[in-house]
N, C-alpha and C positions, 0 to 999 in steps of 0.2 A: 539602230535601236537595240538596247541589252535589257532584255527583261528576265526578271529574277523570279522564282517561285514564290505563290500564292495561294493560300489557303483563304478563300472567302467564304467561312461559315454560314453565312446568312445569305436567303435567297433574295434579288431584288438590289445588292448591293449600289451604292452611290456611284454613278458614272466619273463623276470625279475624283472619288475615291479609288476606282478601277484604274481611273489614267495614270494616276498618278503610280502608284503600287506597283505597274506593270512598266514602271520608267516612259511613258509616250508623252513627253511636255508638249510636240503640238496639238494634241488631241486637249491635254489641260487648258493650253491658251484656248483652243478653241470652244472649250466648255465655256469659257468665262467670256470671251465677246461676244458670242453667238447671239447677231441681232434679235433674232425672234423669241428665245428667253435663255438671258444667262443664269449657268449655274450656280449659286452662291456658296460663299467658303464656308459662309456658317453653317451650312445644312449638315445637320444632323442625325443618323440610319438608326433604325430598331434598337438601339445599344448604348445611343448618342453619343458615336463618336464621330468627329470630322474627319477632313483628310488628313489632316495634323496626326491625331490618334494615328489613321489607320500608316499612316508611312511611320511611324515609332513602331506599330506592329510588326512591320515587315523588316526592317532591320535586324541586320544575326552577327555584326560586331567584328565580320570582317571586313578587311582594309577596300575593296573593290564596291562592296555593297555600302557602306559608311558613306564612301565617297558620294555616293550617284543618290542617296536617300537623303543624304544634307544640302546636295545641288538641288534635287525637288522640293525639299522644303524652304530652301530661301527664295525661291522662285515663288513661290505660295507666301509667304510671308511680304515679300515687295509687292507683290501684287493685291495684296489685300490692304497696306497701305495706300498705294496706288488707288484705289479704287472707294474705298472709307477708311482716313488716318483715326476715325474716333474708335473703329473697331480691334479689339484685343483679342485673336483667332488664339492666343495662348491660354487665354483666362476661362476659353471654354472649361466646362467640366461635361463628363458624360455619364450614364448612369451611375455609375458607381463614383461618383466623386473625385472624379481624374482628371488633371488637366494634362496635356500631352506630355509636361517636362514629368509629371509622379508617377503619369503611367510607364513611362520609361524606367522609374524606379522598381515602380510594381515587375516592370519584366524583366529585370535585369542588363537594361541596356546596354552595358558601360560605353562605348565609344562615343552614342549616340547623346546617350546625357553627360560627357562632357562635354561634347560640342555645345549643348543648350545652354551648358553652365556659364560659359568661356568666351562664347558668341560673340564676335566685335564685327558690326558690319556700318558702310556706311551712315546709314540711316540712325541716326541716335536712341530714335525709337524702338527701333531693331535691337539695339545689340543689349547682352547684358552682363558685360566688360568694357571699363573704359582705364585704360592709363592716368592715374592724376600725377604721376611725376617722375623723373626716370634719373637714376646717376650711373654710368659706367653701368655693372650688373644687377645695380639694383634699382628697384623698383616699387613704387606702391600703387594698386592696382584696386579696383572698387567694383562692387559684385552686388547686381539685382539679387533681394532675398523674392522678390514675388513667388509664391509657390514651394518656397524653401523652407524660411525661417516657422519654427514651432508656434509661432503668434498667432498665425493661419492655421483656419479650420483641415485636417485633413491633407499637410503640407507635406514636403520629397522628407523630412525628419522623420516624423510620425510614420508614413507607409514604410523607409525603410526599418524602423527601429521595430512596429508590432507586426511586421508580417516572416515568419521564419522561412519561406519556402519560396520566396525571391531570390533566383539566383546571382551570384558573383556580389554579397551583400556586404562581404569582406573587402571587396575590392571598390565597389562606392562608399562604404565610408572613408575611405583615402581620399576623393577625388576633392579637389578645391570647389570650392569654398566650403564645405560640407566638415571637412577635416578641420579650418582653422575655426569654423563657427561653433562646433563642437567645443573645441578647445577653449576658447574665448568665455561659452558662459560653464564650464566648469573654474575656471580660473576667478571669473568676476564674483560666480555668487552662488553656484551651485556648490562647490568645495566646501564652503563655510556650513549650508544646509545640511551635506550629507555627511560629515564629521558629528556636527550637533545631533544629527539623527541617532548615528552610528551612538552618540553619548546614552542619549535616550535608552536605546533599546536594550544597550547595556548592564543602566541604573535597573531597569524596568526586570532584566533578568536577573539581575543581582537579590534585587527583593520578594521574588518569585518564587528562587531557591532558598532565599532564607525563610520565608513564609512556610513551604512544601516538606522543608525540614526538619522544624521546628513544629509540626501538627501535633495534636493534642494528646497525651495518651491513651489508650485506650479505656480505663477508668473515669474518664474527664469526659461530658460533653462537646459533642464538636465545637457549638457557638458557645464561647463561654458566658457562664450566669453569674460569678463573680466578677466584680473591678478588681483589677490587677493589674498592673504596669507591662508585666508582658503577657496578659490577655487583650489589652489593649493595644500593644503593640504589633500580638499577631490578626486582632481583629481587623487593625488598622491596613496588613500586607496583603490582609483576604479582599478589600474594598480597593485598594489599588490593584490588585490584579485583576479583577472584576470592571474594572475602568477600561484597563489597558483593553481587555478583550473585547469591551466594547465597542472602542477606539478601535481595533484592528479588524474587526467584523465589517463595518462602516466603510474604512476605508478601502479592502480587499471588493467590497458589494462597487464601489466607483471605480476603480480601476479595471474590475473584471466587465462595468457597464461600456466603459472608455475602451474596451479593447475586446467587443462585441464583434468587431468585423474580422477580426483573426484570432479564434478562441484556438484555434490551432498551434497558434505559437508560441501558445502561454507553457508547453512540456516542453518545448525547447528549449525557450530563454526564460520563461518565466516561470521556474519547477519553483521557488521559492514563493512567489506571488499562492500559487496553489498550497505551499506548507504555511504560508500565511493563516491563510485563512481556515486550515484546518486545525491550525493551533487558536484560532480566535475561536470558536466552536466547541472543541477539548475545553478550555480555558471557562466558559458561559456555561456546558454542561457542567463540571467539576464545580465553577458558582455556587447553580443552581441546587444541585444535589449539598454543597458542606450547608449552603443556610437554610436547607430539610432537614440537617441533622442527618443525613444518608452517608454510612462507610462507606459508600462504595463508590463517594468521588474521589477516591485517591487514584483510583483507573484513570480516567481521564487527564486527570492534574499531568498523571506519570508522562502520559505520553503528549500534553501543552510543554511540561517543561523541558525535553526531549528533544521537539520539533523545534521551541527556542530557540536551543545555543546550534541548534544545527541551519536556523534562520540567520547565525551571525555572521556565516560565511556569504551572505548576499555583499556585505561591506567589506571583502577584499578585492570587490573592483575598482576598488578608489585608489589600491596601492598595487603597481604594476607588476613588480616580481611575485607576491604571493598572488594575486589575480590569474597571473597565467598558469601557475601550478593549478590553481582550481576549476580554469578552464581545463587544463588538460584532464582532470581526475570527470570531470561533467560531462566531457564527448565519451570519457572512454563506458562512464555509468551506463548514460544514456542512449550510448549505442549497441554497444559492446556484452556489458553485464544485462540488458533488459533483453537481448536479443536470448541470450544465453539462458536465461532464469525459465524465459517460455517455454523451449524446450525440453532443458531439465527436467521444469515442474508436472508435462505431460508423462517422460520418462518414467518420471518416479511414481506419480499416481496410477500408472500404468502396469507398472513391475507389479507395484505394492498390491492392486488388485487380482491381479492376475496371481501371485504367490497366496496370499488369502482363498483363492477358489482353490486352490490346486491342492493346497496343505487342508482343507475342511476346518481352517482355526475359527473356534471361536471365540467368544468373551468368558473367561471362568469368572465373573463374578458373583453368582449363585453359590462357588464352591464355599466351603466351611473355612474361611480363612485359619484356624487355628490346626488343621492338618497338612503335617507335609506335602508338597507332590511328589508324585514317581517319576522317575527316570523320563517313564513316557508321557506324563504327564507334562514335564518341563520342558519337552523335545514336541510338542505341541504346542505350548504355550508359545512358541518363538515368536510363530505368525497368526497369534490367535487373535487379533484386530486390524482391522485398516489403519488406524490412527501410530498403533504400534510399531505396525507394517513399518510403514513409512518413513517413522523417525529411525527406525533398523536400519533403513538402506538407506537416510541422507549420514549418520553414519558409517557406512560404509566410504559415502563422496568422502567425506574427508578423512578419510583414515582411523577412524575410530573403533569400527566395530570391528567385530572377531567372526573373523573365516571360519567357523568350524559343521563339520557333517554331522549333521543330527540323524544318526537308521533308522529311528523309529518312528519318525515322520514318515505320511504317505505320499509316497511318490519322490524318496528320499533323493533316487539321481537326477530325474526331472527338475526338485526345487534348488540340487545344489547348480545343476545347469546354469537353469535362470537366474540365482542370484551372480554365477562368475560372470555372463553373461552380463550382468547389469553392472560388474565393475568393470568390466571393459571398456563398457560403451560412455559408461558416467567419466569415473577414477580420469582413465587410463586416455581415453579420446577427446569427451568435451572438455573436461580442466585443459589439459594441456593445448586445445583449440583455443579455447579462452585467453590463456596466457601467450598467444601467437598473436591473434589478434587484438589485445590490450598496448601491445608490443609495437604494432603497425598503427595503430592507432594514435598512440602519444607520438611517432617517429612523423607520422603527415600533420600531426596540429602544431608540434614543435614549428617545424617549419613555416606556419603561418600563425602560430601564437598570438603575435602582439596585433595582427588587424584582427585575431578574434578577441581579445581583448579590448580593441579599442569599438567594436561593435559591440561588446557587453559595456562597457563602459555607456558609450552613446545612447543605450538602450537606460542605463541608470540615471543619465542624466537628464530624459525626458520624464520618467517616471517622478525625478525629484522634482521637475520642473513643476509641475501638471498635479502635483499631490496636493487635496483638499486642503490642509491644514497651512498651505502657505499662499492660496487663492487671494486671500485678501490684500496681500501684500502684489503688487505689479511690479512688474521686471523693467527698472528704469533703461531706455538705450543710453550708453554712453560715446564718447567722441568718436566711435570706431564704426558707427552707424551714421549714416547720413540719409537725407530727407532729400530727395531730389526732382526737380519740378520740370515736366519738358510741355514746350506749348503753351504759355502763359498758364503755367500751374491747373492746366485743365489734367494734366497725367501727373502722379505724386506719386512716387515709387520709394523705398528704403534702402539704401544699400549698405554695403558692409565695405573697410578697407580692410585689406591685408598688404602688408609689407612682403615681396618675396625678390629673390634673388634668382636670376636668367644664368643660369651656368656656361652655356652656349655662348654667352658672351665676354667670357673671360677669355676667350682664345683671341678674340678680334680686338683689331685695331682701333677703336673706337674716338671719335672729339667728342668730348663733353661739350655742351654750351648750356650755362645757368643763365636761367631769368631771374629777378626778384617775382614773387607770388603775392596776390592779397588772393583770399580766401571769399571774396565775396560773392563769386559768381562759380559754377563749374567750369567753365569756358577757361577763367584764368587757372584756376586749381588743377585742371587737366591737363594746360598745355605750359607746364614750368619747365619741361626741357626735353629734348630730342636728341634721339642720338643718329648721327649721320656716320654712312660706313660705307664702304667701298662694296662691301659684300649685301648691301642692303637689296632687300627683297620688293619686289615689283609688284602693285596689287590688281586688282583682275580690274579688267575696264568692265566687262559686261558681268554682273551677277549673275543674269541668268542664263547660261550659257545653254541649250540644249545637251539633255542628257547623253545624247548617242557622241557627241562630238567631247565630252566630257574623258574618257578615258586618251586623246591624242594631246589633251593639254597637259601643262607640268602639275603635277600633282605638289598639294601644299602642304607645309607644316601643321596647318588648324583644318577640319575637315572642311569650315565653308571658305575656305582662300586664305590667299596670303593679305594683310593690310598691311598698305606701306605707311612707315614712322610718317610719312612728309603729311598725308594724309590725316585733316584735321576732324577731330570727332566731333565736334560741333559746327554747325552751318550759323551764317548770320538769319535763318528765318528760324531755328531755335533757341531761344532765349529760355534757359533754365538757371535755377537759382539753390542755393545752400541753405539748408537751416537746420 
């Protein structure tokens, strides 16, 4: 027996959940035949999760532990077939909306959720990978979306794309089929969506600024009371933007509704989703205020039309090279510069009060503006506000202000102390920290740039997916999606084909042998060719082999075993069908 550490939070946990977790498969068997009451797979603990969940828990995505937590789970998987085939131990969800393959998302599985993704095992029902036809290295290969595809409520897309604090998030968007599904409906239909957006928001800014530029003069009432061709024409850019903000309030209010369960990740990946709607806001108050006839919406407008064109940078994740530049510039903001600003800005409000007590400045605003001041009077004045403070010494950060000794200030050595003092620490230590690590920053995301791009990307392409205004319209499947039926169409699953190419098998010696295909059944569609090989791999007689005896056996290519080519994926008592 190899049992692996365990954190069981909850008192009272599942005995089967226990067995299992702690590697003891005959303790498992014996939970489940136990004449006088067996345990059932479905039971589920304070939390609702099965044993399923809990062995995804316990996995930590090295090679020894992968092994013996995949052996326990297809052991639990035959056996619940075994025992009720109508029952779907995967389909559970637990409290939080999890099925065992998304909580593996949620925690960042990776080894483990490829195995699930990839899974080919005897049992047809079982597996969700099956081969439809093979030539020398290539291959086209068909993938259960159950629990994947974005069609489902709460699917492995969704948890990975709105939750930021899932680790190695980068590295499952890579994993197949998640990578070419992605791919697939940017190509088909999302592409076409978010270009036309990208038009939209364009137009919408283009007439925003011709609107905001073209305001009225001062002489002139804001809503004009003459017809005029361009009073009506600017009337006309103040009711389209007035629209737009509508439009963008609306739809920022559904998205931020949609992404209620990780309001967390919205400063991470979704800092634009938040300028959204702060420019839908700007844009309704500025409205609200020009058609009162109130100066004083050009404030707001100032900073709707601001947050715009800096809103346009959401639509360079469509195109790869500038995309990743913008990734780079967002980690280094987001980490780097907000880390830095917190400090700074205690710094400086810090100094700034501390020089104002020390100096006795006050506000001369009482004095007689039309007399000079004196000497001492100006050598007072330096630090005669907080507000003034302040901007003196952010000044000073960039190089701006002027070093100089004021004697007639009190406490003239003290204040020049504290202000060299405070270029040291600003100037001289955090700028150039900052610039060190801005430095490290772009050097580790270079490095993985393009899977964080293709994580903002996936993240844009659900966003497009899922946005109100294209609801009505349904995402036809096309031929790359298949409808698969096992059991006399009592189970109906969807899958997806990908075409890929076996690298590994370009070194070997390999006989082709082609069948002709009809396409009418999976049965034929899966088994259109084999490839036979000297080097070919042997598949395990017994699936469930006990854990303890599991590390003396040969360790396999896939984490739940090797399947042999000869070894056909469909039996003659499953009869499934194509549509």
């Amino acid at each position: 027996m190899q049992p692996w550490p365990i954190v069981l939070s909850l008192p009272g946990e599942l005995p089967l959940s226990l067995a299992a977790c702690t590697n003891q498969p005959e303790m498992v068997m014996y939970l489940l035949d136990n004449p006088h009451q067996k345990a059932r797979l479905t039971e589920q603990d304070s939390m609702g999760n099965t044993v399923l969940h809990a062995l995804v828990m316990v996995a930590n995505d090295t090679e020894k532990n992968t092994r013996l937590v995949v052996n326990m789970y297809n052991m639990i998987l035959m056996k619940g077939v075994e025992i009720d085939r109508s029952c779907k131990l995967e389909a559970i969800k637990n409290k939080k909306q999890l099925t065992p393959l998304t909580l593996a998302v949620k925690t960042g599985k990776v080894k483990m959720l490829k195995y699930m993704l990839t899974r080919k095992m005897k049992d047809p029902n079982l597996s969700r990978k099956f081969i439809e036809w093979t030539y020398g290295p290539l291959q086209t290969s068909v993938y259960d979306m159950t629990s994947i595809d974005s069609r489902e409520e709460n699917s492995a897309l969704e948890v990975l794309a709105y939750n930021s604090d899932i680790p190695n998030r980068t590295k499952i968007v890579g994993l197949e089929p998640l990578n070419k599904l992605l791919q697939h409906k940017w190509e088909s239909f999302i592409k076409k969506r978010f270009y036309f957006s990208l038009f939209l928001h364009l137009t919408f800014m283009v007439i925003f600024t011709a609107t905001a530029y073209h305001w009225p003069p001062k002489d002139e009432p804001l809503v004009p009371t003459t017809v005029t061709f361009w009073n009506l024409l600017r009337l006309l850019g103040a009711v389209i933007v007035l629209i737009g903000g509508i439009y963008l309030f609306i739809a920022q209010i559904v998205q931020f509704w949609r992404r209620r369960r990780s309001l967390k990740s919205l400063a991470m990946d979704s800092c634009f989703d938040i300028f959204l709607f702060l420019q839908a806001i700007n844009i309704l108050a500025s409205s609200m205020m020009f058609f009162a006839n109130k100066a004083n919406y050009v404030v707001p407008m100032v900073f709707a039309l601001l947050l715009g064109w800096v809103n346009l940078l959401y639509y360079t994740r469509g195109f790869q090279q500038i995309g990743i530049s913008i990734v780079m510039i967002q980690e280094a903001v987001l980490r780097d510069l907000f880390h830095f600003l917190i400090a700074y800005f205690v710094l400086l409000f810090g100094f700034a009060t501390a020089l104002v007590v020390l100096t006795g400045g006050t506000s001369h605003s009482a004095r007689n503006a039309s007399l000079p001041l004196s000497d001492d009077l100006k050598d007072q004045a330096v630090y005669s506000g907080l507000f003034q403070t302040t901007l003196l010494l952010f000044k000073f950060t960039i190089g701006m202000g002027d070093l100089e000794y004021h004697e007639n200030l009190k406490h003239s050595y003290a204040t020049m102390l504290m202000v060299l003092l405070f270029v040291i620490v600003t100037y001289i230590l955090l700028l150039n920290m900052l610039i060190a690590l801005m430095s490290n920053t772009v050097t580790n995301v270079s490095e993985r740039s393009q899977s964080i791009w293709q994580l903002q990307r996936a993240i844009a392409i659900l966003e497009m997916e899922k946005k109100w205004i294209w609801c009505w319209k349904k995402n036809q499947r096309d031929t790359r999606f298949l409808l698969i039926s096992f059991e006399d169409n009592e189970d109906k699953r969807w899958f997806f084909r990908i075409e890929e190419v076996q690298c590994g098998n370009l070194t070997k010696k390999s006989i082709l042998r082609e069948e002709p295909m009809e396409t009418k059944t999976l049965e034929d569609s899966l088994a259109v060719s084999r490839i036979s090989s000297s080097g070919e791999e042997e598949e395990k007689k017994d699936e469930r082999v006990p854990l303890k005896d599991s590390g003396a056996q040969e360790e396999s290519s896939h984490p739940a075993g090797r399947l042999s080519e000869q070894t056909p994926l469909m039996t003659e008592e499953c009869q499934v069908q194509v549509s």
